[in-house]
LOTI-433459 format. One record per residue (C-alpha): residue in three letters; z, x negated, y negated. Coordinates in Angstrom, 1 decimal, padded with zeros to 4 digits, always signed. Each point is the difference from the previous one (the first is absolute). Layout:
! LOTI-433459
ATOM  ALA  Z  X  Y
...
***
This chain:
! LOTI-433459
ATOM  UNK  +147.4  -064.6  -220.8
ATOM  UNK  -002.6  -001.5  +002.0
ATOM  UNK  +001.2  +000.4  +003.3
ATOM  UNK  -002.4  +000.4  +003.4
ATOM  UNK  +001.1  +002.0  +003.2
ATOM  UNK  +001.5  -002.4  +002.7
ATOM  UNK  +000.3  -003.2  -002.9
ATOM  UNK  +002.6  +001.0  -002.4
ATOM  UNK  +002.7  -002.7  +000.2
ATOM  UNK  -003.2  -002.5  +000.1
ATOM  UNK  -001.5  +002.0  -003.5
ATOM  UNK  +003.5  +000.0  -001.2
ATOM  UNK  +000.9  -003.5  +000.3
ATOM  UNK  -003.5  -001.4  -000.2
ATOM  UNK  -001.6  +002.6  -002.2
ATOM  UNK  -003.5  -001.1  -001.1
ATOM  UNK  +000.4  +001.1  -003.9
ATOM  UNK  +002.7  +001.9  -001.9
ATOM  UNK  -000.5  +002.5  -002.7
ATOM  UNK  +003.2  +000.7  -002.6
ATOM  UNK  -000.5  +003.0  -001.9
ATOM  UNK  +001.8  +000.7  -002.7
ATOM  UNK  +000.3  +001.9  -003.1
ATOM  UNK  +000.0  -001.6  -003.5
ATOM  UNK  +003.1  -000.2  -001.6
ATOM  UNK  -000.5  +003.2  -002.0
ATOM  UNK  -000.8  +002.0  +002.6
ATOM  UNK  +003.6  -000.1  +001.4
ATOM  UNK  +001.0  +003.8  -001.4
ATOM  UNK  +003.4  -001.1  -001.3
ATOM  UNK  +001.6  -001.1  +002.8
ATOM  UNK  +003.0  -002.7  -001.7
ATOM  UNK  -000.9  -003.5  -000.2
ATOM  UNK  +003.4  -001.2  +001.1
ATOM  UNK  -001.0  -003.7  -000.4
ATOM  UNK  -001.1  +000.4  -003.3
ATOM  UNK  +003.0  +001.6  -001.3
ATOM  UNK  +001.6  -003.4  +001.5
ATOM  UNK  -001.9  -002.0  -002.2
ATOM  UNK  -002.8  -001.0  +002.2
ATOM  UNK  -003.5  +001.4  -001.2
ATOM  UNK  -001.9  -001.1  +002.5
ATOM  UNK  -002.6  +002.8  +000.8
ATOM  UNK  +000.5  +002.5  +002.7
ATOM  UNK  -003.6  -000.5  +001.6
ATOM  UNK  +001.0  -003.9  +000.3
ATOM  UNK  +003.6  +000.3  +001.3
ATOM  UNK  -001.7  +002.3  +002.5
ATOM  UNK  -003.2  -002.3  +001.0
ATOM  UNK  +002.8  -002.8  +000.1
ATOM  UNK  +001.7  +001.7  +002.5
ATOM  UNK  -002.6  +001.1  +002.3
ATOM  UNK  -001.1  -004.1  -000.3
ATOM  UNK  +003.6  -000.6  +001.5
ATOM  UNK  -000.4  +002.7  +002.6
ATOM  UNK  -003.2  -001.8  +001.3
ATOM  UNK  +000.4  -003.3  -001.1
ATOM  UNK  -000.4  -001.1  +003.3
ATOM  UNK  -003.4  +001.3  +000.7
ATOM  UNK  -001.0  -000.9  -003.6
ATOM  UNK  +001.1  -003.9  +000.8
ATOM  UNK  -002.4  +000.6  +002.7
ATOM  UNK  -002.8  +000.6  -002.4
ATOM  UNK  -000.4  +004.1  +000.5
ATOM  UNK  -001.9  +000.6  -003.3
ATOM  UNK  +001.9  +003.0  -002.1
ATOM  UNK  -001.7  +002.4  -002.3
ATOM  UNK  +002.9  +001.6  -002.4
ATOM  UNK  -002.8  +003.4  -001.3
ATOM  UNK  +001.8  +003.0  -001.6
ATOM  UNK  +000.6  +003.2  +002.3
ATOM  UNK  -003.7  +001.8  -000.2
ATOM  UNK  -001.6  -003.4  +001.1
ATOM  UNK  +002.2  -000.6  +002.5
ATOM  UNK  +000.0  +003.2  +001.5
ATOM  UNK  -003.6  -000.5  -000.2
ATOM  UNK  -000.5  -003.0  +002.1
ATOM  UNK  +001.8  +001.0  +003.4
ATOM  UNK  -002.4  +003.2  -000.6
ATOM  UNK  -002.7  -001.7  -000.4
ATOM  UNK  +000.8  -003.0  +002.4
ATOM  UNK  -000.1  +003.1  +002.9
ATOM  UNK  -003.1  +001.4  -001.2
ATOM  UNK  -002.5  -003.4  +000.0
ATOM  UNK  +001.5  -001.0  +003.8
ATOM  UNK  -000.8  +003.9  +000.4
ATOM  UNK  -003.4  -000.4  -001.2
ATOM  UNK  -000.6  -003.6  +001.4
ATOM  UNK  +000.5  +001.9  +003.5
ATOM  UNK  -001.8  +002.7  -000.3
ATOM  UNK  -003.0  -002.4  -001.6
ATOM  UNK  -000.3  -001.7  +002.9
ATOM  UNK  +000.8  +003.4  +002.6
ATOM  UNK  -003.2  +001.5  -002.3
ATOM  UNK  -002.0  -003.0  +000.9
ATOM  UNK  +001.2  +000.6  +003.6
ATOM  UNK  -001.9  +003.1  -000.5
ATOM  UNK  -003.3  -001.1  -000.5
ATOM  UNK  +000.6  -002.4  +002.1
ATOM  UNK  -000.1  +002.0  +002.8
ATOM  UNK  -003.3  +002.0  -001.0
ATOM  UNK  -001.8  -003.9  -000.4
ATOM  UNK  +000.8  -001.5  +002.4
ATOM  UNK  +002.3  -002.8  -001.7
ATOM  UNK  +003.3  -000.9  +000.8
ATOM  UNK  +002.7  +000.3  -002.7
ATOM  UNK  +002.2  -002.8  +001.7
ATOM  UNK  -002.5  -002.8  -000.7
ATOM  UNK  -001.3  +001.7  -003.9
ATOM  UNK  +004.2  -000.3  -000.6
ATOM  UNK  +000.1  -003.3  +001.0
ATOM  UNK  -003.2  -001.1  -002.0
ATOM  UNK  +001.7  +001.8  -002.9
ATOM  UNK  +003.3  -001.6  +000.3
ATOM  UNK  -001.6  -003.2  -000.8
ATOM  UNK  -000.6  +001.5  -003.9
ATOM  UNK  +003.1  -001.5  -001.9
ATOM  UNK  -000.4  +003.1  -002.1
ATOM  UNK  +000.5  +002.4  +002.8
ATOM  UNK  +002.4  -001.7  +002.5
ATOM  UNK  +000.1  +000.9  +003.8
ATOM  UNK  +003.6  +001.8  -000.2
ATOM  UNK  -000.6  +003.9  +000.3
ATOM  UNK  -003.2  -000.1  +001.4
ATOM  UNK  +000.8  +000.8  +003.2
ATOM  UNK  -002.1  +002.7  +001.5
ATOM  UNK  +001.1  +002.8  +002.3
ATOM  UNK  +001.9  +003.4  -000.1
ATOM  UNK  +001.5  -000.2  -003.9
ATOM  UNK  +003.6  -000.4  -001.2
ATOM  UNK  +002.7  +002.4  +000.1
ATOM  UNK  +003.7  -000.7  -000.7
ATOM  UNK  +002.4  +001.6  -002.8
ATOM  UNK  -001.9  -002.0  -002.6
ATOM  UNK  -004.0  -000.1  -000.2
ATOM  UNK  -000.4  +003.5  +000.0
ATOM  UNK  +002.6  +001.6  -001.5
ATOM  UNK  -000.2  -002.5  -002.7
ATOM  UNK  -004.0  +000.5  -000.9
ATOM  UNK  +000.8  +003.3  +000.1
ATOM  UNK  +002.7  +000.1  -002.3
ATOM  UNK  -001.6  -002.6  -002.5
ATOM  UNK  -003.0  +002.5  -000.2
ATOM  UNK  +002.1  +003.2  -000.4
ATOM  UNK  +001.9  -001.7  -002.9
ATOM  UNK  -002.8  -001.5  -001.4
ATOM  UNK  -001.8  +003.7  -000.3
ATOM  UNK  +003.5  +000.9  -002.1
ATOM  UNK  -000.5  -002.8  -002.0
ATOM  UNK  -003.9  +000.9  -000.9
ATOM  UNK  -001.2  -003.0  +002.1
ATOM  UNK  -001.0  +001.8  +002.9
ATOM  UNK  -003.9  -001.2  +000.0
ATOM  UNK  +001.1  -003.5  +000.0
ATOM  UNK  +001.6  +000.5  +003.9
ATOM  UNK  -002.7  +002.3  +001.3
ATOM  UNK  -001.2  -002.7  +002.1
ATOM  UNK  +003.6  -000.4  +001.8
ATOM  UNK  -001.1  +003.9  +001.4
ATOM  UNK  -002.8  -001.9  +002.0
ATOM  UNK  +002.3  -003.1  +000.7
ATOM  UNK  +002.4  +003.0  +002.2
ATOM  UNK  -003.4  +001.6  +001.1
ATOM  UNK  -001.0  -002.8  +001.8
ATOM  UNK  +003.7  -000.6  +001.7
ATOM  UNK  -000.2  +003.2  +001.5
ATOM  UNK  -003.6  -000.3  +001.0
ATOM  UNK  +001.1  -003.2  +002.1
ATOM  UNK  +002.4  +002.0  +001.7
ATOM  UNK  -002.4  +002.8  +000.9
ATOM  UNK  -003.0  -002.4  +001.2
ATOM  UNK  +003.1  -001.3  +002.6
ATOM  UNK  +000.1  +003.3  +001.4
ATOM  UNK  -003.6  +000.8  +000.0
ATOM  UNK  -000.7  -003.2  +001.6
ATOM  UNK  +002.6  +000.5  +002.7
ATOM  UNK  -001.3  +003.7  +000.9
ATOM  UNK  -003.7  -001.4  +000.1
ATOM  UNK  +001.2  -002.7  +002.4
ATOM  UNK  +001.6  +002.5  +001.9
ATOM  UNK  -003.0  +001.8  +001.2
ATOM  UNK  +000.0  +002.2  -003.8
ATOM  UNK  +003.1  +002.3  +001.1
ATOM  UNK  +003.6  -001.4  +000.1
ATOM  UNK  +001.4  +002.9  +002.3
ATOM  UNK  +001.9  -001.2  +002.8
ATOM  UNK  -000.7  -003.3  -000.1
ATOM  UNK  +002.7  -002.8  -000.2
ATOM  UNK  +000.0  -002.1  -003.3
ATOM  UNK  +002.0  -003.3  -000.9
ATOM  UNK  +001.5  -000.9  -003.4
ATOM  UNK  +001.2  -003.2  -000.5
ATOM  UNK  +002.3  +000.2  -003.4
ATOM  UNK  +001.9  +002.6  -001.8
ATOM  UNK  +001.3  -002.1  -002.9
ATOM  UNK  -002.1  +000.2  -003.0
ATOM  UNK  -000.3  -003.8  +000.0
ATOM  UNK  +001.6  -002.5  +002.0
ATOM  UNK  +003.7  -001.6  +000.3
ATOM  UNK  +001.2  +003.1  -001.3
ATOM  UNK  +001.4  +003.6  +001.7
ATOM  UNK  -001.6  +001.6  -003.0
ATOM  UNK  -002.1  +003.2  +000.8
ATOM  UNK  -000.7  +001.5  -003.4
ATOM  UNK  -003.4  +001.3  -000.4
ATOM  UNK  -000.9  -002.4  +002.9
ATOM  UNK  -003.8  +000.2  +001.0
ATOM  UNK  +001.1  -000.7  +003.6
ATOM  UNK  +001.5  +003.0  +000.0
ATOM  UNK  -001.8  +002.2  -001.8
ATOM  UNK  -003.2  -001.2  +002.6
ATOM  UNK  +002.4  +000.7  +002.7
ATOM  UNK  +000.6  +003.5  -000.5
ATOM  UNK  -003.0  +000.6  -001.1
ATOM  UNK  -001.5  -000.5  +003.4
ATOM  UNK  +003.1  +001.6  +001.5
ATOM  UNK  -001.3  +003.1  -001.8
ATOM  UNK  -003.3  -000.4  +001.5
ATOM  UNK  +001.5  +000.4  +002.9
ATOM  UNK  +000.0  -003.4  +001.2
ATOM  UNK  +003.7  -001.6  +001.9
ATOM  UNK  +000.9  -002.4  -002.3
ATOM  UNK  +002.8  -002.4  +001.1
ATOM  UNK  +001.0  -002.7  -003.0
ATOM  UNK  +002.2  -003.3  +000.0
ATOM  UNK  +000.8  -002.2  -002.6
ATOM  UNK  +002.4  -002.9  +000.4
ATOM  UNK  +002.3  +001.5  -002.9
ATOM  UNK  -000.6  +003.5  -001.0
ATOM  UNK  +000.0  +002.0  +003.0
ATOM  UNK  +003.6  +002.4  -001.1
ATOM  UNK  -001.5  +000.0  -003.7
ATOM  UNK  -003.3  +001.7  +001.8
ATOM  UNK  +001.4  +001.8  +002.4
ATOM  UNK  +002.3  +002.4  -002.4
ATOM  UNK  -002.9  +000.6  -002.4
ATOM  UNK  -002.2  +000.4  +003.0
ATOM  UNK  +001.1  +001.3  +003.1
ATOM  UNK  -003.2  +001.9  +000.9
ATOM  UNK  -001.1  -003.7  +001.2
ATOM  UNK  +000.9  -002.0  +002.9
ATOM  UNK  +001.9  -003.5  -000.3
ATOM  UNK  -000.5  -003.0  +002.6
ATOM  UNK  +002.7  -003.1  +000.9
ATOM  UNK  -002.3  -002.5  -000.4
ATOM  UNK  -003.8  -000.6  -000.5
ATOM  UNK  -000.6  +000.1  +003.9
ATOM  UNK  +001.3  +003.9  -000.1
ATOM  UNK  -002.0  +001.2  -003.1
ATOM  UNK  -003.2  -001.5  +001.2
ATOM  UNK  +000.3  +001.6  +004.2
ATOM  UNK  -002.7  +001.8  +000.6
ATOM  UNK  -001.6  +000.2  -003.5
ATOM  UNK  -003.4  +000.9  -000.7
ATOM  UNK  -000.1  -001.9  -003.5
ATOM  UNK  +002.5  -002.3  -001.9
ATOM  UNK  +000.4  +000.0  -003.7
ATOM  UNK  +002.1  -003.4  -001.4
ATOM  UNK  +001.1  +001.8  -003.6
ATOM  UNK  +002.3  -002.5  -001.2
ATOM  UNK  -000.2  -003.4  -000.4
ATOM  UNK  +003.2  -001.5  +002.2
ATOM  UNK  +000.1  -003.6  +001.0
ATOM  UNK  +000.6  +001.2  +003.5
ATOM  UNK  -003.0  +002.4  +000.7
ATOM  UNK  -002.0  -003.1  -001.3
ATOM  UNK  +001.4  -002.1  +002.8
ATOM  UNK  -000.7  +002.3  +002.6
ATOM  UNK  -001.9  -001.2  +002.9
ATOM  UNK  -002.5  +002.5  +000.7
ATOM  UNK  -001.2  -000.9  +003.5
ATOM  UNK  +003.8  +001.2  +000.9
ATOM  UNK  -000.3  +003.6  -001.4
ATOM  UNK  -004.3  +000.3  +001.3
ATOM  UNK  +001.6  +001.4  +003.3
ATOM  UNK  +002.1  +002.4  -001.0
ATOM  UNK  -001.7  +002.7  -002.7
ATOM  UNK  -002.9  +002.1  +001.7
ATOM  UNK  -002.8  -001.3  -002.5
ATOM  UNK  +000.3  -003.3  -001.7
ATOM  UNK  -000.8  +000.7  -003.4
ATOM  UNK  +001.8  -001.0  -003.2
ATOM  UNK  -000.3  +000.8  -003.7
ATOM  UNK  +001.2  -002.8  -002.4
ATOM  UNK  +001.3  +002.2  -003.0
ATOM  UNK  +001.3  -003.3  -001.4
ATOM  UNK  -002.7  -003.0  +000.4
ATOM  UNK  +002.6  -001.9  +001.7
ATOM  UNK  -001.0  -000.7  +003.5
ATOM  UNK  -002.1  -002.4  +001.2
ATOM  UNK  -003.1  +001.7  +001.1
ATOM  UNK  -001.1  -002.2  +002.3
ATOM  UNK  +002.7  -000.1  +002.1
ATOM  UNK  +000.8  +003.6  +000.4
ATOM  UNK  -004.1  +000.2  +000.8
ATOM  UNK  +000.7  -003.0  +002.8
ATOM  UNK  +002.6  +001.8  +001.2
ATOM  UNK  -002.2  +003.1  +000.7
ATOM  UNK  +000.7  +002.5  -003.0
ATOM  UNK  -002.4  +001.7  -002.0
ATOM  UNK  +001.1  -001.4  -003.4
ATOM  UNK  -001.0  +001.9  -003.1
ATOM  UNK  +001.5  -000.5  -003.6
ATOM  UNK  -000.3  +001.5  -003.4
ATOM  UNK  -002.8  -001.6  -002.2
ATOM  UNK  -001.0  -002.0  +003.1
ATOM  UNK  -003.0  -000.1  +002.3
ATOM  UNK  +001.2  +001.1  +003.2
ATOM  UNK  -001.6  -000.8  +003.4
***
C-alpha cells in the first residue's frame, strides 16, 4: 500500500501506481488447487492477478499503471519508495545547511532545481524534516534488514539521510534560544503545529513536538495549537501548555515557531497577531510564509536555509 497521512480514500481510489506481488505458481506450499481439480488449469498466479484486476478495475480503466513483481520485489518497492522521498528531503534540508553558513537561500536553489526534469520539485521542500509512522521507521528498518541480509553497506548512506532529519530539528531549537537572548528560561515561546504534517491529527515522531519540548526542557513556557491534534498532543505531552486558537498561543510571546505546514497558519494576517506577543519575532520551520508580509507587518522573520534580515 501506498497510502499518505490525511489522503487515504484519495490514494485508495486514485492511487498513482499499483504493485501485485505474487508468488509463482510453485511457490504455493501445497495449498489445494480446487479449480484445477474442477478441470480448469488455469494457473494460480493468473486467477489471482485476474482478480486483483477486477478489484481495481476501476482505477485501472482510469489508466493507474500496475506492476504484478513477485513478493521480495514488491516488498522492496514500498521500502524503497520511503527511503528516496526520505533522502530527497533530507538532500535538500542538507543543502539548507550550507545554505545557511553561505549566505544562499535554499528556497530559490529548490526552485532552480525543480526545473531539472530529472530531479522534479516534489520533496524538495526545505525546513525542519519529516516525521510520521513511515519515513523513519521505514529507513530504519530497510537498513536493519538489509545488515541481516549481508547488504548493509549498500544503505549506509540512509544513516546520514536520518542524521540530517534530526539535525533540522535541533538547528530549530538552537535558533529559537539564540533569538531569545541565548537562554530559553522563563521566557514565553509559540508553536504553531503539533501534527507531523498537515490535514492530519497524527503526532508520531512529529518534529513540532519534539522542538516543543525540547525548549520546554530548557526551561522555556511553551504553549502549542494546532487546528487538529491538540488531544493527540496533549496525552503524550502534558508537560506543555495548549491554546484555543492562534490568538492564545501567540499572547505575550517572545518568539513564534510555525512547525507545520497548515493552510490556515499560511493565511494568517500577521499585522492582527503584531500586538499581542511581547517581541515580534517568528521562525518559519516550514518555508511557507510569505516573508515579506510578516516583515511589513513588523516581525523579525527568520527561516531555515534562508537569509534572514
Amino acid at each position: 500500500e501506498f497510502l499518505r497521512e490525511g489522503f487515504a480514500v484519495e490514494d485508495t481510489l486514485r492511487p498513482d501506481r499499483l504493485v501485485f506481488g505474487l508468488p509463482a505458481d510453485d511457490e504455493w506450499y501445497g495449498v489445494p488447487d480446487r479449480v484445477a481439480d474442477r478441470g480448469v488449469h488455469t494457473g494460480r498466479r493468473a486467477r489471482v492477478e485476474a482478480t486483483l484486476r477486477t478489484v481495481y478495475a476501476t482505477a485501472l480503466a482510469a489508466g493507474t499503471p500496475a506492476v504484478v513483481a513477485d513478493f521480495a520485489t514488491a516488498e522492496l518497492v514500498k521500502v524503497a519508495a520511503n527511503a528516496f522521498l526520505a533522502t530527497k528531503i533530507s538532500f535538500i534540508n542538507a543543502m539548507s545547511e550550507v545554505c545557511e553558513v553561505a549566505g544562499a537561500d535554499v528556497k530559490t536553489l529548490a526552485s532552480a532545481l525543480a526545473y531539472d526534469n530529472r530531479i522534479g520539485g516534489r520533496f524538495l521542500g526545505a525546513g525542519l524534516g519529516f516525521g510520521g509512522g513511515c519515513l523513519p521507521k521505514d529507513i530504519r528498518a530497510f537498513q536493519a534488514r538489509a545488515e541481516e541480509m549481508g547488504a548493509g553497506p549498500a544503505l549506509r548512506f540512509l544513516d546520514e539521510v536520518d542524521s540530517v532529519n534530526l539535525r533540522r530539528r535541533a538547528r530549530t531549537v538552537e535558533l529559537a534560544i539564540h533569538l531569545l537572548g541565548g537562554g530559553a528560561s522563563g521566557r514565553r515561546v509559540a508553536v504553531l503545529g503539533a501534527a507531523f504534517k498537515p490535514n492530519s491529527d497524527d503526532i508520531r515522531d512529529s518534529p513540532a513536538l519534539d522542538v516543543a519540548d525540547a525548549l520546554r526542557r530548557s526551561g522555556a513556557r511553551v504553549t502549542v495549537y494546532d487546528p487538529a491534534a491538540m488531544e493527540n498532543a496533549a496525552r503524550k505531552f502534558p508537560d506543555l501548555r495548549y491554546a484555543s486558537g492562534v490568538a492564545a498561543a501567540v499572547a505575550e510571546a517572545d518568539v513564534v515557531l510555525h512547525l507545520t505546514e497548515w493552510a490556515d497558519f499560511r493565511e494568517i494576517d500577521p499585522s492582527l497577531l503584531t500586538p499581542l506577543v511581547r517581541r515580534p519575532v517568528i521562525i518559519d520551520g516550514r518555508n511557507t510564509l510569505d516573508p515579506q508580509r510578516w516583515r511589513d507587518a513588523g516581525w523579525i522573520y527568520h527561516a531555515l536555509g534562508r537569509p534572514n534580515v
